[in-house]
N, C-alpha and C positions, 0 to 999 in steps of 0.2 A: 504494500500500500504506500501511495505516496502523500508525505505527510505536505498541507498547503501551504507552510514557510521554504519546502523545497523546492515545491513547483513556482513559486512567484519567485524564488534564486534564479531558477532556468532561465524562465520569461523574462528578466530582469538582464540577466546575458544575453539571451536570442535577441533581445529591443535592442541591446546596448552594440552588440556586430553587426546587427542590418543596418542601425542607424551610422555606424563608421563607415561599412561600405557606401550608404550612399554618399558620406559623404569623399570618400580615395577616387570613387569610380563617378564624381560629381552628375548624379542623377538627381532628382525629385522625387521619382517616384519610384518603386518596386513592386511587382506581382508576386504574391507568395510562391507559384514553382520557381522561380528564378530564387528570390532569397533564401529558398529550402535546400538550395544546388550551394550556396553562399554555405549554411550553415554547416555542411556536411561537410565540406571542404575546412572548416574551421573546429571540427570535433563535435560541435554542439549539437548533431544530428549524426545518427548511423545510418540509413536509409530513406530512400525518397518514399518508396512501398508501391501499394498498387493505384493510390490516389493521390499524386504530387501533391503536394502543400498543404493535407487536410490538416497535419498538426499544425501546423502556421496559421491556417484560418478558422480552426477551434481557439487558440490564442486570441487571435485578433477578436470573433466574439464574444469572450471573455474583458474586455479591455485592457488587458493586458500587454497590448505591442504598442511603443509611441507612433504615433502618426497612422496607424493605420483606420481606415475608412472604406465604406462599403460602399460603391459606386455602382448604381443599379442590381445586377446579379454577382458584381464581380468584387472581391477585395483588392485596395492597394492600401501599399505602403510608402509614406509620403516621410521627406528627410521634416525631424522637427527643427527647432532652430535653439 
């Protein structure tokens, strides 16, 4: 079981690397399959699975990613400032 001070650690990492990538890779915005490719690459994820980015966009309805927003059907993720 995971206890909720570990998982808000995670998410608190997963926010804090997407949000450096956008800003190294000077983007705005990100989709969660691309940032899930980001995280995997940086340890914080082991696989993409059979549904790219669902854990990244269970976070994001959670509120738990900065910057991210629901844009009709789709999530991004927006650089905060």
């Amino acid at each position: 079981m995971v206890k909720s001070g570990d998982r808000n650690t995670r998410s608190s990492q997963v926010s804090k690397c997407i949000q450096k990538e956008l800003r190294v890779r000077n983007l705005k915005t990100v989709d969660p399959v691309t940032a899930t490719q980001w995280l995997i690459k940086a340890g914080l994820q082991e696989e993409i699975g059979t549904r790219p980015g669902s854990f990244l966009r269970s976070l994001c309805r959670m509120g738990l990613i900065a910057g991210a927003k629901k844009k009709g059907s789709k999530w991004e993720i927006g650089r905060s400032h």
